[in-house]
C-alpha positions in Angstrom: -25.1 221.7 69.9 -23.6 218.6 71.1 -25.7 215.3 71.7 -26.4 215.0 75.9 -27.3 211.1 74.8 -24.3 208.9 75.1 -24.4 207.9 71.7 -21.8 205.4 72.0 -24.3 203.1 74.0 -26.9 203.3 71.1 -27.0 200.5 69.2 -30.2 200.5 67.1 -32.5 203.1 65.9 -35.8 202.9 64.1 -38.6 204.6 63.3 -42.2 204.9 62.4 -43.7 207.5 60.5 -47.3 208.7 61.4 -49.8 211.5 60.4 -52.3 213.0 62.3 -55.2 215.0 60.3 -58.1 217.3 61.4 -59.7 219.9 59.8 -57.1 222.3 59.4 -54.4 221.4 59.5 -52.0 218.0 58.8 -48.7 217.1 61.1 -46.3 214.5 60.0 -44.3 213.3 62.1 -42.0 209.7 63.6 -41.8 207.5 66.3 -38.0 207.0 66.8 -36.9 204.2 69.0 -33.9 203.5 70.5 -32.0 200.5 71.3 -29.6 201.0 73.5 -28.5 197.3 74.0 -30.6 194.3 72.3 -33.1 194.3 74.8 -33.5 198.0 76.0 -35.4 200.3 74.1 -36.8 204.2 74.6 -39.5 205.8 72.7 -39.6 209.2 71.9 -40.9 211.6 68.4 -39.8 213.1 66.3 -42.4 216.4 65.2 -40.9 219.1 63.6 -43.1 222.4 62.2 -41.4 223.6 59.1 -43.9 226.8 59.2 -41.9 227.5 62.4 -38.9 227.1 61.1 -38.3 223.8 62.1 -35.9 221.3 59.4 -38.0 218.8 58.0 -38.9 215.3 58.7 -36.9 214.0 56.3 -33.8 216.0 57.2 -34.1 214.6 60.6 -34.3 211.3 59.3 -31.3 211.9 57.2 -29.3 213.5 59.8 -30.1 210.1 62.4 -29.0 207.8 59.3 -25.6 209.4 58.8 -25.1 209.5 63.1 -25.4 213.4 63.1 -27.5 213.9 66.6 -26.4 217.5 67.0 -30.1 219.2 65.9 -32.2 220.3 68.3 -35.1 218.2 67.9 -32.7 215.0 67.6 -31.0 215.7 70.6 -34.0 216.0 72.7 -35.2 213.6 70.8 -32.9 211.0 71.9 -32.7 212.1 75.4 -36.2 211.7 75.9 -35.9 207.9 74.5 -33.2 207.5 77.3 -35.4 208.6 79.4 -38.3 206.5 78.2 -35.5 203.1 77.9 -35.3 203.7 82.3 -39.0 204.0 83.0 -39.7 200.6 80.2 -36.9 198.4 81.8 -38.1 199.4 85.7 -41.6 198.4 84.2 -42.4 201.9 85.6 -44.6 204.3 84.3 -42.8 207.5 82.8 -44.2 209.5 85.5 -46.3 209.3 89.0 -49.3 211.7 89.4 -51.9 212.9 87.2 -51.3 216.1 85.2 -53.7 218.8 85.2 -54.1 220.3 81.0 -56.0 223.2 79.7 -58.5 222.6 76.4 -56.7 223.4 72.8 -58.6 225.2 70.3 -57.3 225.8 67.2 -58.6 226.4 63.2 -62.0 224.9 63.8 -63.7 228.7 63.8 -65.6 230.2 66.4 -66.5 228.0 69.8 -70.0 228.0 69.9 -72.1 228.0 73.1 -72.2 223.8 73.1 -68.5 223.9 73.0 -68.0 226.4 75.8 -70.3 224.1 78.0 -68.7 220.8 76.5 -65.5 222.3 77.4 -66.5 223.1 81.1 -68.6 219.7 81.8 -65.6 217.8 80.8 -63.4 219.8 83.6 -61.4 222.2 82.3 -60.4 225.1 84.3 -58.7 227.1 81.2 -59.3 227.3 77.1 -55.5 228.0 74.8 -57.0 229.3 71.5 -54.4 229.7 68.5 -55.0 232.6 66.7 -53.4 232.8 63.2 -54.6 236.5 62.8 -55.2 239.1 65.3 -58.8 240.2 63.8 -59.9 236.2 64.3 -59.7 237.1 68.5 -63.0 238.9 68.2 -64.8 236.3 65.7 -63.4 233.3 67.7 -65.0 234.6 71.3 -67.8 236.1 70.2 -69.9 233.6 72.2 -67.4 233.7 75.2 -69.5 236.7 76.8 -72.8 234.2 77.8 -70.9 230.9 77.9 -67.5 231.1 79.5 -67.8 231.0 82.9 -64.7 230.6 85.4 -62.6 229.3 82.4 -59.5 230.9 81.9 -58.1 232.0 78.6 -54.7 231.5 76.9 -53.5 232.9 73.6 -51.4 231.7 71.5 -50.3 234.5 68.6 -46.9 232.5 67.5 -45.8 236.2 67.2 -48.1 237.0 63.7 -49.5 239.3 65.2 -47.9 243.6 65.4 -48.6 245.5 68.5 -50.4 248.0 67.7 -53.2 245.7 65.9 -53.1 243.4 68.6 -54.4 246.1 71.4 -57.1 247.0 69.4 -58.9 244.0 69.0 -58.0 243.2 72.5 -59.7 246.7 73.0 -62.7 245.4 71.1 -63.4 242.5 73.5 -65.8 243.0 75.9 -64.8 243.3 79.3 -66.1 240.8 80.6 -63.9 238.3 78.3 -60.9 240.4 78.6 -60.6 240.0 82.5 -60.5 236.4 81.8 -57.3 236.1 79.3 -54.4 234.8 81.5 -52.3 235.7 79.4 -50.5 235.7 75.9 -48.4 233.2 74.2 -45.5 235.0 72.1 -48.2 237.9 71.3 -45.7 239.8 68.9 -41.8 239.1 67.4 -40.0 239.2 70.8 -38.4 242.5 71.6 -37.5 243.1 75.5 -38.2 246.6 75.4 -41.7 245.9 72.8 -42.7 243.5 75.0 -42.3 245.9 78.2 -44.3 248.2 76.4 -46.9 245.7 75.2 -47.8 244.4 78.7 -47.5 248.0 80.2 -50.4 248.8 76.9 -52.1 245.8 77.6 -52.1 245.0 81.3 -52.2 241.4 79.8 -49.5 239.1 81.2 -47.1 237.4 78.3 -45.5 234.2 78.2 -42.2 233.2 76.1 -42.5 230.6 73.8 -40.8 229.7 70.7 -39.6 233.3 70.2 -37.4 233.3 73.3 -35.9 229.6 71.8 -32.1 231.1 71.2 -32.0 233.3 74.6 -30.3 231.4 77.7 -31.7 230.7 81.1 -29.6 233.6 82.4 -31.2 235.5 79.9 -35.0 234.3 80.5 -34.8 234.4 84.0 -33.8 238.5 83.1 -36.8 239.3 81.3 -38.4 237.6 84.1 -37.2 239.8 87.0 -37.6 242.9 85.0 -41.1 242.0 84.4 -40.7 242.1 80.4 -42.3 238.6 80.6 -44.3 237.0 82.9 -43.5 233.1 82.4 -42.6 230.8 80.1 -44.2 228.1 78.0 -41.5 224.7 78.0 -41.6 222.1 75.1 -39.5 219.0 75.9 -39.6 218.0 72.4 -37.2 221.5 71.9 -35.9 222.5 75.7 -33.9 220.5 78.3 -35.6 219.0 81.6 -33.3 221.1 83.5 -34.3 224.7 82.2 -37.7 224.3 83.0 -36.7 223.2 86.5 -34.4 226.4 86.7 -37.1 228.8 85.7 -39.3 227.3 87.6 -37.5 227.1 90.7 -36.9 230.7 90.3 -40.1 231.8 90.8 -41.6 231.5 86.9 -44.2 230.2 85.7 -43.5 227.6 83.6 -46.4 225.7 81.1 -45.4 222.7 79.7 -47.2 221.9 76.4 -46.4 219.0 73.7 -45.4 219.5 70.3 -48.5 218.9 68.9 -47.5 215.9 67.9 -48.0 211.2 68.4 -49.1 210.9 71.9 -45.8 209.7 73.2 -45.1 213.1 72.5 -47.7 214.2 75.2 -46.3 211.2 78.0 -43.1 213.3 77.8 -44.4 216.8 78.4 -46.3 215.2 81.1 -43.6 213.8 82.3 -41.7 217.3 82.7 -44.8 218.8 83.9 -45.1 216.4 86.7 -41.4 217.2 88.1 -42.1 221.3 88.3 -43.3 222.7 91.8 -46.4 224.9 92.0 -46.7 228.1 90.9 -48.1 231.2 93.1 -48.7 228.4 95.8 -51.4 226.4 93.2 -50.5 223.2 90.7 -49.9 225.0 86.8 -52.4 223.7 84.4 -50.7 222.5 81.2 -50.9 222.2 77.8 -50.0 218.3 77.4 -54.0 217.3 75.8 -53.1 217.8 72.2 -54.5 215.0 71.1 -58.1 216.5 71.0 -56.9 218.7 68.4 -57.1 215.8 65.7 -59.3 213.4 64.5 -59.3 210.3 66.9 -57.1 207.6 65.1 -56.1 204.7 66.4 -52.9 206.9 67.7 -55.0 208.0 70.5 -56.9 204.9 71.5 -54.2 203.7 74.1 -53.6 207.3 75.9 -55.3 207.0 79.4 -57.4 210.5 80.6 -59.8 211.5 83.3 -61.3 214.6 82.4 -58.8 217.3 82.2 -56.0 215.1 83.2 -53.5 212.6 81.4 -52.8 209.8 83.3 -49.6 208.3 84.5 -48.6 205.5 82.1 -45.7 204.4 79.7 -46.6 204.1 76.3 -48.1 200.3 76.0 -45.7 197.2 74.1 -49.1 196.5 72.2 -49.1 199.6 70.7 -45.9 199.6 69.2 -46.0 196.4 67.8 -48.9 197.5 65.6 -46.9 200.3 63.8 -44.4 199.5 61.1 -41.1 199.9 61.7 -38.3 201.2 59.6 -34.9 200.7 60.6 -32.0 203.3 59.9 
């Protein structure tokens, strides 16, 4: 993969590691920063998961200090900071309206009734929940029944899960809860024709993810129009701006979620999400609020939220002066 940064016109780069903690898990990551003249800078991340086969932080970092920008991660990376550099020298924030974001569960066990009604005081119209196992769905919802209300459900399976499992704890859900999954996040290792069959099974719609990284938009838009999937999540952090405007534009549904990573992270899925039309004639609801999935450091402190919603902003210069930096 070639660089779409003109790397030529970079002149600096630094970074600043950080890691975010919570319960179950641990995510390190970088702030990279990019100088693209002495006083024009970008911010982007750098937030690779080496459980998803991601290379790790280090190799990033090794790859940036010996001016290989060809990874994935890098090049988006990079092209994000660009991005970022335009917005910071316009004294403009990255993007213009608010953007809508569902609530992220994840490894903290079963939602109990308080965090169902938490959940829906706060204004959330839809729950993701990442499941690491198929038999968790039943544990993790077993409130849901008495306590979840309008709110819509997402799964996320990162593809752990087999098909046949998977339908019958969906089977075991009452129906009450089932009628309320939107749908499913890379339920199984992506198949066209075992996906087909799942959602014919299921009656459940399925999003592509991670497991449809290597297909093109050619391809995507395909399983699209023959109904294998029904939309598609989009990471910045690991797609281009202008494939999620393509699927989109074609009539897909198109989430736009983080990488679960720094904040700045989050300003740049927002960013995207802010730039795709509606979907089915209503605004998407987004997966940009990671941040509530770790403890509250002083990462978070500076991200602006109302409710459901992250806020249009650009990253604040007080911020980043409080990090160490590590040239490279």
């Amino acid at each position: 993969m070639m660089s779409t940064v003109m790397t030529d016109r970079i002149t600096r780069l630094e970074i600043s590691r950080f890691q975010l903690k919570s319960r179950s898990r641990r995510a390190d990551g970088a702030l990279l920063r990019v100088w693209f003249d002495e006083t024009v800078f970008g911010i982007s991340e750098l937030m690779p998961w080496t459980s998803l086969g991601d290379p790790s932080l280090e190799t990033l970092i090794g790859e940036l200090r010996a001016g290989r920008f060809e990874l994935r991660l890098i090049d988006r990376a990079l092209a994000m900071a660009r991005i970022e550099a335009d917005a910071r020298k316009k004294q403009e924030p990255l993007f213009a309206v608010p953007v809508e974001n569902h609530f992220l569960a994840m490894g903290q066990g079963p939602l109990a009734p308080g965090d169902w009604l938490d959940i829906r005081r706060r204004g959330f119209s839809a729950v993701k929940i990442k499941i690491s196992k198929a038999t968790e769905l039943s544990a993790m919802l077993a409130m849901a029944p008495s306590w979840i209300g309008n709110l819509r459900l997402r799964l996320d399976m990162n593809a752990k899960a087999g098909a046949d499992e998977l339908l019958v704890e969906l089977d075991r859900l009452p129906i009450l809860v089932r009628d309320r999954i939107e749908f499913i996040e890379d339920p199984i290792p992506f198949d066209s024709a075992a996906w087909r069959e799942f959602s014919r099974r299921s009656g459940i719609r399925l999003m592509l993810d991670r497991e449809g990284a290597e297909l093109s938009v050619d391809e995507k838009m395909e399983c699209f129009r023959s109904g294998v999937v029904g939309g598609f999540v989009h990471k910045p952090g690991w797609s281009t701006d202008d494939e999620a405007l393509a699927l989109a534009k074609g009539g897909a549904q198109v989430v736009v979620t983080s990488l679960l990573g720094h904040p700045v992270g989050q300003l740049h899925a927002a960013r995207v999400a802010s730039l795709l039309p509606p979907s089915l004639g209503a605004a998407t609801v987004h997966g940009c609020f990671s941040h509530i999935a770790y403890d509250q450091g002083v990462e978070f402190k500076y991200l602006q939220t109302a409710g459901p919603k992250i806020l249009p902003m650009l990253w604040p210069a007080e911020a980043l002066m409080k990090v160490k930096w590590e040239g490279l």
